[in-house]
CHARMM-style PDB file with segment names, atoms N, HN, CA, C and O in Angstrom:
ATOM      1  N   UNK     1      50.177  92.032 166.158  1.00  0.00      PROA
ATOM      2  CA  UNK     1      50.213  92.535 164.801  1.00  0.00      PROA
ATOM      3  C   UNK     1      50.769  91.447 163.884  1.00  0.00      PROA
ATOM      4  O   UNK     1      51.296  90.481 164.435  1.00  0.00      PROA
ATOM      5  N   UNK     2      50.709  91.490 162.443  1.00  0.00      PROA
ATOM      6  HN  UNK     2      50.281  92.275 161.996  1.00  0.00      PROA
ATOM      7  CA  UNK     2      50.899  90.508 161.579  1.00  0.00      PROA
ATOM      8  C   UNK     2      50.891  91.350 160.160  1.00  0.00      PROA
ATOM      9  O   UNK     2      50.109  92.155 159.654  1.00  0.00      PROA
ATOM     10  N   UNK     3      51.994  90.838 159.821  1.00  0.00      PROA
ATOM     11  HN  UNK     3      52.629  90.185 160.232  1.00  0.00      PROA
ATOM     12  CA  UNK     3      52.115  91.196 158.487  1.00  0.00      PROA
ATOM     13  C   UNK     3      52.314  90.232 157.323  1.00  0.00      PROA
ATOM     14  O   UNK     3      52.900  89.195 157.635  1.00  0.00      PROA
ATOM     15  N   UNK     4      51.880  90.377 155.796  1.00  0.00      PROA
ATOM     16  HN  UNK     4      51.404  91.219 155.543  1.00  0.00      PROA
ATOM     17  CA  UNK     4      51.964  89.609 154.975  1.00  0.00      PROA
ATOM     18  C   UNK     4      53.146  89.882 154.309  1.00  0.00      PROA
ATOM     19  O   UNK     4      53.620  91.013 154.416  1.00  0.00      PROA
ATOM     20  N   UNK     5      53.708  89.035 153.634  1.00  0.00      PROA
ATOM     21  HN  UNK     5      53.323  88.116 153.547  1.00  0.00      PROA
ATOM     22  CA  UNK     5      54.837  88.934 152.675  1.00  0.00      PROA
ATOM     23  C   UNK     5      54.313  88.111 151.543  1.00  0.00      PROA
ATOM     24  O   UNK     5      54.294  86.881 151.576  1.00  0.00      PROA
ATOM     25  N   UNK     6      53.832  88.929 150.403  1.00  0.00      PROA
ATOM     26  HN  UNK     6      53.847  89.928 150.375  1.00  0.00      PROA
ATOM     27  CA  UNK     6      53.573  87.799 149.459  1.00  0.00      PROA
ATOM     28  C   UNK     6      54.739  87.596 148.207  1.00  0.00      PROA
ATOM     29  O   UNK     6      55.109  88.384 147.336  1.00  0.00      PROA
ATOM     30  N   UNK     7      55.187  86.049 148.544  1.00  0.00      PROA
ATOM     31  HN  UNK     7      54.886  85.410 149.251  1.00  0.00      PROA
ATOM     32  CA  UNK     7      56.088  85.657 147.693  1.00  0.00      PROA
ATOM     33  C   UNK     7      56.149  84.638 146.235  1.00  0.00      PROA
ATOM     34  O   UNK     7      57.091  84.182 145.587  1.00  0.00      PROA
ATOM     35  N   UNK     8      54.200  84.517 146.056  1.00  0.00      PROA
ATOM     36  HN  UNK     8      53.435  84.888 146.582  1.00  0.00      PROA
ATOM     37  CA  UNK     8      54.195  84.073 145.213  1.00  0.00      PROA
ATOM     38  C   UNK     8      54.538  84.418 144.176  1.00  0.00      PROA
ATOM     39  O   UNK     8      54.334  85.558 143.758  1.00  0.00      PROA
ATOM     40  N   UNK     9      55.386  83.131 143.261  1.00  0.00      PROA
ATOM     41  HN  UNK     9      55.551  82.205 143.601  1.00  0.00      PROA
ATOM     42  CA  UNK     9      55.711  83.619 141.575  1.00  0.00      PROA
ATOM     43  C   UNK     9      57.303  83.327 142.466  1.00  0.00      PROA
ATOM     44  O   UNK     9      57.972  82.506 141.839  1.00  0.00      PROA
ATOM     45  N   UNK    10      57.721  83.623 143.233  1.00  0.00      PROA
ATOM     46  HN  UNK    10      57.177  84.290 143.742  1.00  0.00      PROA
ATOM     47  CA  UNK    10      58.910  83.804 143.388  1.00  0.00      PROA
ATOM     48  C   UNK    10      59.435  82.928 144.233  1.00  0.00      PROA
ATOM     49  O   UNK    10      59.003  82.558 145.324  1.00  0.00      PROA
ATOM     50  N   UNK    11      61.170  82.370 143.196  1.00  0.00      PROA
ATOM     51  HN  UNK    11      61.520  82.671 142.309  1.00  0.00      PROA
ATOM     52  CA  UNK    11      61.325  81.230 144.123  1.00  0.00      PROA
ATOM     53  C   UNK    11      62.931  81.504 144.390  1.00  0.00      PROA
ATOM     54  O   UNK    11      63.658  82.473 144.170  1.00  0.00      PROA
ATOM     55  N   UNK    12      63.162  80.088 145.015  1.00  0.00      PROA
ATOM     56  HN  UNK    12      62.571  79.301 145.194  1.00  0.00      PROA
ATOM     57  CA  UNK    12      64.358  80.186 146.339  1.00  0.00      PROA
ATOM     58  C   UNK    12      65.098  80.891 145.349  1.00  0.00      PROA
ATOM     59  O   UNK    12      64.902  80.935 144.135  1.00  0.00      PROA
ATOM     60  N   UNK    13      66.554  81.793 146.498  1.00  0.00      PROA
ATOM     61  HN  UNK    13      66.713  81.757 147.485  1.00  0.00      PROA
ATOM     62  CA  UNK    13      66.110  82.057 148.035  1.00  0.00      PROA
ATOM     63  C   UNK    13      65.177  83.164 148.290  1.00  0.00      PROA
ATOM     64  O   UNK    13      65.196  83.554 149.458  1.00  0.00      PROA
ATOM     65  N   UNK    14      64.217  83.883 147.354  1.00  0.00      PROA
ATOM     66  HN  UNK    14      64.201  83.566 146.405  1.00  0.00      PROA
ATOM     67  CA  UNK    14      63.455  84.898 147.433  1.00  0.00      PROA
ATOM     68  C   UNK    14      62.964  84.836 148.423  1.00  0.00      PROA
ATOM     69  O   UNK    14      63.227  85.853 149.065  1.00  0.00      PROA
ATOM     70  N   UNK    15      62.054  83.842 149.210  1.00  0.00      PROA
ATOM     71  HN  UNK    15      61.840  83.016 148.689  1.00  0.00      PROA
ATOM     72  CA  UNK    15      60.751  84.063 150.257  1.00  0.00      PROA
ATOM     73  C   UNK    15      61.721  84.046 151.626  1.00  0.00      PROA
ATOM     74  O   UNK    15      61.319  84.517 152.690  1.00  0.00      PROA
ATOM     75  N   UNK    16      62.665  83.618 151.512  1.00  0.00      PROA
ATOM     76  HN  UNK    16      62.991  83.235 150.648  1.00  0.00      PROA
ATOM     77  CA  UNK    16      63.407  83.205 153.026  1.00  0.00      PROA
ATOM     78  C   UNK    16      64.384  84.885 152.956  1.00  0.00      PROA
ATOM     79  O   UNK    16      64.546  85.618 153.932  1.00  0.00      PROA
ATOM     80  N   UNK    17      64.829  85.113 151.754  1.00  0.00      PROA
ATOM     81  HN  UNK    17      64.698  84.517 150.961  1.00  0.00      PROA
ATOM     82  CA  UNK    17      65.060  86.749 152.623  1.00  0.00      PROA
ATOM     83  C   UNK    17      64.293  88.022 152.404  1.00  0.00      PROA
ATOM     84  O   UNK    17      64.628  89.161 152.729  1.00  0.00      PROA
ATOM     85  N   UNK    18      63.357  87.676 151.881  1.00  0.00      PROA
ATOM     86  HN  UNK    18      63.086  86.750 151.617  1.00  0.00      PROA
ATOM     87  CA  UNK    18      61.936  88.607 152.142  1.00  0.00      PROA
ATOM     88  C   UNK    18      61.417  88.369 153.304  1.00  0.00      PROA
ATOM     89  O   UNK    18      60.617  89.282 153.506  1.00  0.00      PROA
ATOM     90  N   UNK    19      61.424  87.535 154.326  1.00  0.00      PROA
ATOM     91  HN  UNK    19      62.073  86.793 154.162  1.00  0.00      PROA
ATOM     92  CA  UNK    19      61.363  87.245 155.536  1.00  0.00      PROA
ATOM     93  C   UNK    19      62.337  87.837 156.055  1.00  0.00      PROA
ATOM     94  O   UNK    19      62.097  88.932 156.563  1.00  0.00      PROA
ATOM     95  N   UNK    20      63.465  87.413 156.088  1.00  0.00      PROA
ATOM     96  HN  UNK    20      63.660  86.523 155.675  1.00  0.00      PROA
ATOM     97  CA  UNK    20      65.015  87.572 156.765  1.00  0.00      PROA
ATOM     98  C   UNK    20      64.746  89.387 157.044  1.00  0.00      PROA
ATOM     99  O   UNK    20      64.952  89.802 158.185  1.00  0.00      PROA
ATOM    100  N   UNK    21      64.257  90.450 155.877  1.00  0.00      PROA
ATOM    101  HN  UNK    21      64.089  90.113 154.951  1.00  0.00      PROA
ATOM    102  CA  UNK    21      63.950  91.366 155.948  1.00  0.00      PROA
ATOM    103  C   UNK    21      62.756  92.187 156.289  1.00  0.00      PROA
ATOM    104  O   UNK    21      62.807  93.413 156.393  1.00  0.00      PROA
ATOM    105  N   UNK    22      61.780  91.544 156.443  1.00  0.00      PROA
ATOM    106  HN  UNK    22      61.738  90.549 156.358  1.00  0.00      PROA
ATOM    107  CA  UNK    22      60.132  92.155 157.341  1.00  0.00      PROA
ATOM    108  C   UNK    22      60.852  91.716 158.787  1.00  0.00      PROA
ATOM    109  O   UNK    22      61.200  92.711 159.423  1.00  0.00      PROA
ATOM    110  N   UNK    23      61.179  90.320 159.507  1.00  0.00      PROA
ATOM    111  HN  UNK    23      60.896  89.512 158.989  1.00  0.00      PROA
ATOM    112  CA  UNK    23      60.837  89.889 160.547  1.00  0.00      PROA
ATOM    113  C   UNK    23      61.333  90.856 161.403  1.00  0.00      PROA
ATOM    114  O   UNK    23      60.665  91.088 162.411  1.00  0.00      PROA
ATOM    115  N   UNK    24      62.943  91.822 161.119  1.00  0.00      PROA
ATOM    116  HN  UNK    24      63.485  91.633 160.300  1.00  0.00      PROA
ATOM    117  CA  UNK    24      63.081  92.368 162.146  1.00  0.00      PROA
ATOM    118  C   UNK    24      62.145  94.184 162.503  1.00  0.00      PROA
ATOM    119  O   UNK    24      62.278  95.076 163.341  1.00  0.00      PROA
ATOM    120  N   UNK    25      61.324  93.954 161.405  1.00  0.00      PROA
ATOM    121  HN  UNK    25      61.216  93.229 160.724  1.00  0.00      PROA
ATOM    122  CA  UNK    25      60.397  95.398 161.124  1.00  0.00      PROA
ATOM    123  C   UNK    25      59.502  95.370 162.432  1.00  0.00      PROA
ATOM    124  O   UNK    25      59.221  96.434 162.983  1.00  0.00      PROA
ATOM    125  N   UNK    26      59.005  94.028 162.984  1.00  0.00      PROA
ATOM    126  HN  UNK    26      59.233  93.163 162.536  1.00  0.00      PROA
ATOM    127  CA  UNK    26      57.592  93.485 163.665  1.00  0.00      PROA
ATOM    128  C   UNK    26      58.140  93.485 164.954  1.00  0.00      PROA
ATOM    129  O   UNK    26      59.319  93.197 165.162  1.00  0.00      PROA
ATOM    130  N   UNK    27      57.324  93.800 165.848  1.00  0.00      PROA
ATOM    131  HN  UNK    27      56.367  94.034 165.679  1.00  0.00      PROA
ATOM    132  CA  UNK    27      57.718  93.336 167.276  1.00  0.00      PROA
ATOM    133  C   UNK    27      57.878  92.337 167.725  1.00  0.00      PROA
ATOM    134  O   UNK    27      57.233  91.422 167.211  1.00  0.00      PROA
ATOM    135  N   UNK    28      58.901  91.961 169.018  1.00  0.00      PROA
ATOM    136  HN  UNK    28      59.425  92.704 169.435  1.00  0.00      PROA
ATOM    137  CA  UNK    28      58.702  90.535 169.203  1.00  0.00      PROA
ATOM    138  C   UNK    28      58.085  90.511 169.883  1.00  0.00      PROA
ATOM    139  O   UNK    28      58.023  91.302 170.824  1.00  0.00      PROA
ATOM    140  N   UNK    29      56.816  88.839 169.500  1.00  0.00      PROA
ATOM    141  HN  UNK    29      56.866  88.196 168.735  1.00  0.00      PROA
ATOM    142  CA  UNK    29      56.043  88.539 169.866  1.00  0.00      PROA
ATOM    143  C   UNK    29      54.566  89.162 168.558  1.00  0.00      PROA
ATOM    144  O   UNK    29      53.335  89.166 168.549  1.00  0.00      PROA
ATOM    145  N   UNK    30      55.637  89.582 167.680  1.00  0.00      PROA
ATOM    146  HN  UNK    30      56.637  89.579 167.687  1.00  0.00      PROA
ATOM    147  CA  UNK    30      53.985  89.673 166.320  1.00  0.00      PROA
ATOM    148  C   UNK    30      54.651  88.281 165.669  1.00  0.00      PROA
ATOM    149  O   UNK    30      55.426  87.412 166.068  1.00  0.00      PROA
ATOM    150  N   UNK    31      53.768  88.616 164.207  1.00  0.00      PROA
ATOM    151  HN  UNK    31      53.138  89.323 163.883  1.00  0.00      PROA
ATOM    152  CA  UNK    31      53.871  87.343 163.189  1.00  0.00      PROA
ATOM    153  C   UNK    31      54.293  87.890 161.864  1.00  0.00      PROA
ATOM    154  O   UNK    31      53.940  88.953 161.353  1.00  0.00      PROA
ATOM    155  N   UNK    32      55.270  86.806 161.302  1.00  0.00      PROA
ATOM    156  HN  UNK    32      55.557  85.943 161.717  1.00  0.00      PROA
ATOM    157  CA  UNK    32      55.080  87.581 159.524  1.00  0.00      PROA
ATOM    158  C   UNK    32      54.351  86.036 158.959  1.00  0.00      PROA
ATOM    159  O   UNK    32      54.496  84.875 159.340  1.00  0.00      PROA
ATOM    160  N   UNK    33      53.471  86.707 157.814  1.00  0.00      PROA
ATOM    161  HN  UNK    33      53.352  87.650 157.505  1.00  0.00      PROA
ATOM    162  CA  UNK    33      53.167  85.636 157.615  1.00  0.00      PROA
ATOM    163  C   UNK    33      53.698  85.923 155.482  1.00  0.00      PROA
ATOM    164  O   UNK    33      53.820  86.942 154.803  1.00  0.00      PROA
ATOM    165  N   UNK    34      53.871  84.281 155.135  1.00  0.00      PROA
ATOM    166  HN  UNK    34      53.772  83.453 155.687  1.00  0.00      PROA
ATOM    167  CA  UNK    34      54.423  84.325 154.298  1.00  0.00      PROA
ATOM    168  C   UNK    34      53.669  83.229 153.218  1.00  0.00      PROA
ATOM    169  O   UNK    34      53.426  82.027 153.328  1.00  0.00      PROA
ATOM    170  N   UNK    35      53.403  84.264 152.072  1.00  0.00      PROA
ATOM    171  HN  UNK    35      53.601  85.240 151.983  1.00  0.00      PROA
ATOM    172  CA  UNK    35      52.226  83.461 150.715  1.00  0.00      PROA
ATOM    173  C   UNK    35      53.825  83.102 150.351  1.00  0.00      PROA
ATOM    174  O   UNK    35      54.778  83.877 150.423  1.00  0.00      PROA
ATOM    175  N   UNK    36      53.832  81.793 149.967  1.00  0.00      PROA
ATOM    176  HN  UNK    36      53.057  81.164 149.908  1.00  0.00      PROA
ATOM    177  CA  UNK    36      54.718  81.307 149.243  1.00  0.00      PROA
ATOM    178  C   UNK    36      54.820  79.859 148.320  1.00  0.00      PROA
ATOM    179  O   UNK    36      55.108  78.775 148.827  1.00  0.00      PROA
ATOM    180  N   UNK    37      54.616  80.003 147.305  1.00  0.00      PROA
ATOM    181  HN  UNK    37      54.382  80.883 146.893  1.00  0.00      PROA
ATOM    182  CA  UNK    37      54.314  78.403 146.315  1.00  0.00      PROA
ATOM    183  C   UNK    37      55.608  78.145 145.730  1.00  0.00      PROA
ATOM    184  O   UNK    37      55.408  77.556 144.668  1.00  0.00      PROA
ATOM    185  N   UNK    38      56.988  78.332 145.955  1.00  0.00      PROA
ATOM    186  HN  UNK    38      57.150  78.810 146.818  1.00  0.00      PROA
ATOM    187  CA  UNK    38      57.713  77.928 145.542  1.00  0.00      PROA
ATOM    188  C   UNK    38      58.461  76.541 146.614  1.00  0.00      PROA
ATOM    189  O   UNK    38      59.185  76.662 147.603  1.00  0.00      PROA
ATOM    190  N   UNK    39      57.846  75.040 145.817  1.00  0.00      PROA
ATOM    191  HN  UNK    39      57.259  74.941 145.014  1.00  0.00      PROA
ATOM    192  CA  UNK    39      57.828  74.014 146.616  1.00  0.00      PROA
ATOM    193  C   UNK    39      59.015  73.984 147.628  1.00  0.00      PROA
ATOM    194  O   UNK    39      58.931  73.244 148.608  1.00  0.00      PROA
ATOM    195  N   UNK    40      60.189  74.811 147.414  1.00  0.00      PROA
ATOM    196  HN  UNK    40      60.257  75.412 146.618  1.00  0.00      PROA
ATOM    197  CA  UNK    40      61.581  74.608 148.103  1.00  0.00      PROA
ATOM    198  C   UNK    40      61.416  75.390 149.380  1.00  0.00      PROA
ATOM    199  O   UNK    40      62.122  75.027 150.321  1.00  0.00      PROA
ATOM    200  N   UNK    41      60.159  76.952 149.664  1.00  0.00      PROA
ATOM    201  HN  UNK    41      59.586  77.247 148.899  1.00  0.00      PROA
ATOM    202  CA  UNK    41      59.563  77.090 150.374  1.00  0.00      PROA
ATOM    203  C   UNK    41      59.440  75.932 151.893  1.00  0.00      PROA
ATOM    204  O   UNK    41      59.952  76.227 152.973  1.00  0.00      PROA
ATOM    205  N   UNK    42      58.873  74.988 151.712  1.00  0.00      PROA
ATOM    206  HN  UNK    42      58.457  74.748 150.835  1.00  0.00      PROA
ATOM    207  CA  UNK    42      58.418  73.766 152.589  1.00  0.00      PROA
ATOM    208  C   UNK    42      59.777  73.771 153.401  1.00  0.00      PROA
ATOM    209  O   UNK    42      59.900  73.954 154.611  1.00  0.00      PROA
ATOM    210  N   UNK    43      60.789  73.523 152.448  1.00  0.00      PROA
ATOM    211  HN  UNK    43      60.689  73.374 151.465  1.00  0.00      PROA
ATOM    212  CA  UNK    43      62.167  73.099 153.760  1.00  0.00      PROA
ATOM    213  C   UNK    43      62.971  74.330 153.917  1.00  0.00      PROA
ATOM    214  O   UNK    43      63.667  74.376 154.931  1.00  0.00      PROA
ATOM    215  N   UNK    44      63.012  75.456 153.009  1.00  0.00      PROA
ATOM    216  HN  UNK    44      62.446  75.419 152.186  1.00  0.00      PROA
ATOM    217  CA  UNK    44      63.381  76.338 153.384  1.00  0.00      PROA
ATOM    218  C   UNK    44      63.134  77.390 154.724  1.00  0.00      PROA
ATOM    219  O   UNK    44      64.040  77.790 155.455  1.00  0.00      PROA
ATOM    220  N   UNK    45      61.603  77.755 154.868  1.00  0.00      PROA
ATOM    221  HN  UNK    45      60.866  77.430 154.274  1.00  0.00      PROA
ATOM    222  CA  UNK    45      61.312  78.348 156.071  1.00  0.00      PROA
ATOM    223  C   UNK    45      61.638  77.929 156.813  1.00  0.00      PROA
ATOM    224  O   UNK    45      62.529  78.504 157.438  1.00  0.00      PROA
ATOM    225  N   UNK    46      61.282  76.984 157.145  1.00  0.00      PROA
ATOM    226  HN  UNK    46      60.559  76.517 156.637  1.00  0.00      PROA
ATOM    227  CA  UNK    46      61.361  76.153 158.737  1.00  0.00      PROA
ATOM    228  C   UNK    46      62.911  75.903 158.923  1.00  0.00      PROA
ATOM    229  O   UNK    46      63.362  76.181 160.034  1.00  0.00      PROA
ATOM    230  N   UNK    47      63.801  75.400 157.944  1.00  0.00      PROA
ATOM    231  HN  UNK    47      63.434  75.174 157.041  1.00  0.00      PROA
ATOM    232  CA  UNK    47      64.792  75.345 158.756  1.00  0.00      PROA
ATOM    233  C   UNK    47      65.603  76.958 159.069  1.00  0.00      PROA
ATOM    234  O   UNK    47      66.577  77.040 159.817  1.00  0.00      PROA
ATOM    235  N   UNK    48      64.960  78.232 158.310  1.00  0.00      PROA
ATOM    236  HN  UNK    48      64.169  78.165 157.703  1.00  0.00      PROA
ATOM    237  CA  UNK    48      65.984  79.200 158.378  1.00  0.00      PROA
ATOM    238  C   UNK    48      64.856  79.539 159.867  1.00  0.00      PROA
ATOM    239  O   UNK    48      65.403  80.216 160.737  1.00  0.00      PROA
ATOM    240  N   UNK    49      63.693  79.198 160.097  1.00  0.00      PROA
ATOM    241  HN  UNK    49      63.248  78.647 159.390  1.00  0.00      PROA
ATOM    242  CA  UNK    49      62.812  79.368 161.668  1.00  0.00      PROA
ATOM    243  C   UNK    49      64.300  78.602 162.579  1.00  0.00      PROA
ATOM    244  O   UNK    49      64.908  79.334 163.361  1.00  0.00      PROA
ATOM    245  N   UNK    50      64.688  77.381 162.417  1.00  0.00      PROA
ATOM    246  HN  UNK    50      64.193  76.787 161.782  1.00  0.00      PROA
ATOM    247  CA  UNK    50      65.579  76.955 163.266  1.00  0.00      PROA
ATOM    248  C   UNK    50      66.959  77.500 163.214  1.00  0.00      PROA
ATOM    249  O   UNK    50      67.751  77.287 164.131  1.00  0.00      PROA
ATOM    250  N   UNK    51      67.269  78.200 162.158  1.00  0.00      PROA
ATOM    251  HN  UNK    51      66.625  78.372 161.412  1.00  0.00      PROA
ATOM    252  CA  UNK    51      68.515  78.553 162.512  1.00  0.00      PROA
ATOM    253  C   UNK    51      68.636  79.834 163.287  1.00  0.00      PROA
ATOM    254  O   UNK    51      69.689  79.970 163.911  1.00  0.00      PROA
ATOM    255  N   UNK    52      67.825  80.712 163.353  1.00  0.00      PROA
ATOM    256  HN  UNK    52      66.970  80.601 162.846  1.00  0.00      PROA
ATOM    257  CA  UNK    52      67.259  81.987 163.445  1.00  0.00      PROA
ATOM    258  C   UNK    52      66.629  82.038 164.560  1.00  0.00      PROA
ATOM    259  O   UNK    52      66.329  83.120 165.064  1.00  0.00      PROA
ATOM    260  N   UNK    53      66.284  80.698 165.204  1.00  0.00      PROA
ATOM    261  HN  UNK    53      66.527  79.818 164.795  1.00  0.00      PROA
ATOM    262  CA  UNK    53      65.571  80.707 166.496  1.00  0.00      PROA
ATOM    263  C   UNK    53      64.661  81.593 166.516  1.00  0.00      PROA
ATOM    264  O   UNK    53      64.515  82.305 167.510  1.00  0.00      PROA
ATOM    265  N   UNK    54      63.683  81.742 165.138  1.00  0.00      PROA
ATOM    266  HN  UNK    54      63.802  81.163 164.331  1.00  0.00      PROA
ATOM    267  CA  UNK    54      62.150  81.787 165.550  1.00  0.00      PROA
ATOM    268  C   UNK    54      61.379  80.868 165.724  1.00  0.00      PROA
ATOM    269  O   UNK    54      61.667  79.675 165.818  1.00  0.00      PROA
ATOM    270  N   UNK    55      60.190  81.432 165.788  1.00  0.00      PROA
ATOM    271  HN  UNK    55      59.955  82.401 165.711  1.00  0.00      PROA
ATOM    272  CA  UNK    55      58.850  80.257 166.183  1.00  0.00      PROA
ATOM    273  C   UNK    55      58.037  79.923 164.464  1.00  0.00      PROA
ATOM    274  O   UNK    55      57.162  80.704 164.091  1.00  0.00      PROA
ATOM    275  N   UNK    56      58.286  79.198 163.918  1.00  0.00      PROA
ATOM    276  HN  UNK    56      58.997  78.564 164.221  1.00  0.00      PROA
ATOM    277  CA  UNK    56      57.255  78.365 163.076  1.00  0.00      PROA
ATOM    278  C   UNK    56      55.885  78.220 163.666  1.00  0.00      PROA
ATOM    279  O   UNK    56      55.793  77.326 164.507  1.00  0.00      PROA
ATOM    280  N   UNK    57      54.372  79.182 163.298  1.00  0.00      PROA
ATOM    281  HN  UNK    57      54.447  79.908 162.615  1.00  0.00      PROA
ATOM    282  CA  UNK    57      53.915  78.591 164.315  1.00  0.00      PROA
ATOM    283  C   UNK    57      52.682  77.722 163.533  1.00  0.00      PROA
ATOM    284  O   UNK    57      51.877  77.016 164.141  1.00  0.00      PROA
ATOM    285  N   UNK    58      52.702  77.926 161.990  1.00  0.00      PROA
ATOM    286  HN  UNK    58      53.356  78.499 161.496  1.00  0.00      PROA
ATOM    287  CA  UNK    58      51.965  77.283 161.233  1.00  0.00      PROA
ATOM    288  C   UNK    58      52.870  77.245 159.554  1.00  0.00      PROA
ATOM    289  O   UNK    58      53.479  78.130 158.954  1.00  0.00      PROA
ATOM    290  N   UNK    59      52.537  75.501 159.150  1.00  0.00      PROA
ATOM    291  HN  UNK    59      52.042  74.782 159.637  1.00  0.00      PROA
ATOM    292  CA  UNK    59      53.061  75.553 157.839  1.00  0.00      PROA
ATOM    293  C   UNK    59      52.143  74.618 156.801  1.00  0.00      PROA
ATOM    294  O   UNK    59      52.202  73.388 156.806  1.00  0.00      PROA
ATOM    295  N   UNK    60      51.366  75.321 155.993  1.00  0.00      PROA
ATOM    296  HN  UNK    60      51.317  76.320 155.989  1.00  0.00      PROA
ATOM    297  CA  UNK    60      50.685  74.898 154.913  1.00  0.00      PROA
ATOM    298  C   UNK    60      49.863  75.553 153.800  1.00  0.00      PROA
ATOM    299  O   UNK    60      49.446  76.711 153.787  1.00  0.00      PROA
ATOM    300  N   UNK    61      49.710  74.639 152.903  1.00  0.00      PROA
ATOM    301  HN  UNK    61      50.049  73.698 152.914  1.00  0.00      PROA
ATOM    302  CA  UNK    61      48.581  75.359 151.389  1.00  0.00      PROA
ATOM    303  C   UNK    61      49.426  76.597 151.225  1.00  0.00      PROA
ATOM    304  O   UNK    61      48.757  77.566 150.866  1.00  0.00      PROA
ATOM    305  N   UNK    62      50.798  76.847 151.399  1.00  0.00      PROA
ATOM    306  HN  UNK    62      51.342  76.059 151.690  1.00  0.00      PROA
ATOM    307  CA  UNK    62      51.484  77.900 150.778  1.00  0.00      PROA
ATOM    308  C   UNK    62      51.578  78.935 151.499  1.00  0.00      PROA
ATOM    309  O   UNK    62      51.956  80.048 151.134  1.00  0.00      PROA
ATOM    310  N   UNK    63      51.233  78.601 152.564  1.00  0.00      PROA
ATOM    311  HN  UNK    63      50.926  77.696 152.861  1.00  0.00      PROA
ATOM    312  CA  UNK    63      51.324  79.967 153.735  1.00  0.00      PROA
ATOM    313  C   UNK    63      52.188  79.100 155.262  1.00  0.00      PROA
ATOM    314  O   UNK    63      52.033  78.073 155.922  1.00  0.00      PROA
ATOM    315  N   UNK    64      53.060  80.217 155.227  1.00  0.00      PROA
ATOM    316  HN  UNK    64      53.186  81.052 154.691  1.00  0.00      PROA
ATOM    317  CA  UNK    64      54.010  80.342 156.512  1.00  0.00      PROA
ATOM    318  C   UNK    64      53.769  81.312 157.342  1.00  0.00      PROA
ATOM    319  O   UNK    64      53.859  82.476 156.953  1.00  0.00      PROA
ATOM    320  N   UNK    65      53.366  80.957 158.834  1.00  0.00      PROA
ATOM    321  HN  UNK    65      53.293  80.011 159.150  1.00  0.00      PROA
ATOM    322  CA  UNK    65      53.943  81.526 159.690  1.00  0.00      PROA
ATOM    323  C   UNK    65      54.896  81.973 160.989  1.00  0.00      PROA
ATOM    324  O   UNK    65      55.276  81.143 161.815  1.00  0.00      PROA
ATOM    325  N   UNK    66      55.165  83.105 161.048  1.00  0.00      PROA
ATOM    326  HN  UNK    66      54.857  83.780 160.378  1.00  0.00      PROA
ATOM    327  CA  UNK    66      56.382  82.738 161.880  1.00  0.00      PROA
ATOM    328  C   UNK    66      56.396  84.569 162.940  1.00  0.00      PROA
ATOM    329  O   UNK    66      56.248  85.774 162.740  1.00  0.00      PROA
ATOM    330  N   UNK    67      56.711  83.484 164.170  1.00  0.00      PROA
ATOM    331  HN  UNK    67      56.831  82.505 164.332  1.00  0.00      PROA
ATOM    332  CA  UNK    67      56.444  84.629 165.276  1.00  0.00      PROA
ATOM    333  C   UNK    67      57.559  84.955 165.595  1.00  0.00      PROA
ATOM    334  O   UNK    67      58.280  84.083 166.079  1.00  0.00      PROA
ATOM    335  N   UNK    68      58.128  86.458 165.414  1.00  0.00      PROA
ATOM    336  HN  UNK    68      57.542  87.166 165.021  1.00  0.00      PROA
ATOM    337  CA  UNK    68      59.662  87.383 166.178  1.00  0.00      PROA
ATOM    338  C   UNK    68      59.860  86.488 167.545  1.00  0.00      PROA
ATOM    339  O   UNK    68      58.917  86.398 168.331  1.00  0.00      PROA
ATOM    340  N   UNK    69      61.037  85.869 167.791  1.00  0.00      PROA
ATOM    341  HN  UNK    69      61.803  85.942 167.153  1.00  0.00      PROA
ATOM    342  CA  UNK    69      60.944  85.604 168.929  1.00  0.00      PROA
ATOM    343  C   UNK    69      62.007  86.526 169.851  1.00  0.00      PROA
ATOM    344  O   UNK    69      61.776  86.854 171.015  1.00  0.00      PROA
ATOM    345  N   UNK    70      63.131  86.853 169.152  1.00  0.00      PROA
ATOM    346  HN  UNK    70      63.319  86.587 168.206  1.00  0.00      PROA
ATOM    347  CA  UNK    70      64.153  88.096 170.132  1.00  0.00      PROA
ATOM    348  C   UNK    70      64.814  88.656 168.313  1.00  0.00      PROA
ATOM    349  OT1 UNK    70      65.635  89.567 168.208  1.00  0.00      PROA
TER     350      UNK     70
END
């Protein structure tokens, strides 16, 4: 399963806890995926994927995704 989060128009820290809040909705082992054009987006996901010890499993053209991992 996979769900969208669309965070365009909206910027940091909006898209990283609009995430912070779907990811634990999804099972682990689904995806959230995340519309996001706010350029701070780029280093924001991925490192809150590393702090959070999820999976990043695609990042570009404004879309993030990221797989529940526990």
């Amino acid at each position: 399963m996979n769900v969208d989060v669309d965070c365009r128009g909206l910027l940091c820290p909006l898209p990283v806890i609009k995430l912070a809040k779907t990811l634990p909705t999804v099972a682990v082992g689904d995806t959230v995926t995340v519309l996001a054009d706010d350029p701070a987006a780029a280093t924001d996901i991925p490192a809150w994927c590393r702090m959070r010890s999820q999976e990043l499993v695609s990042a570009g053209e404004n879309q993030y995704v990221v797989r529940r991992v526990s």
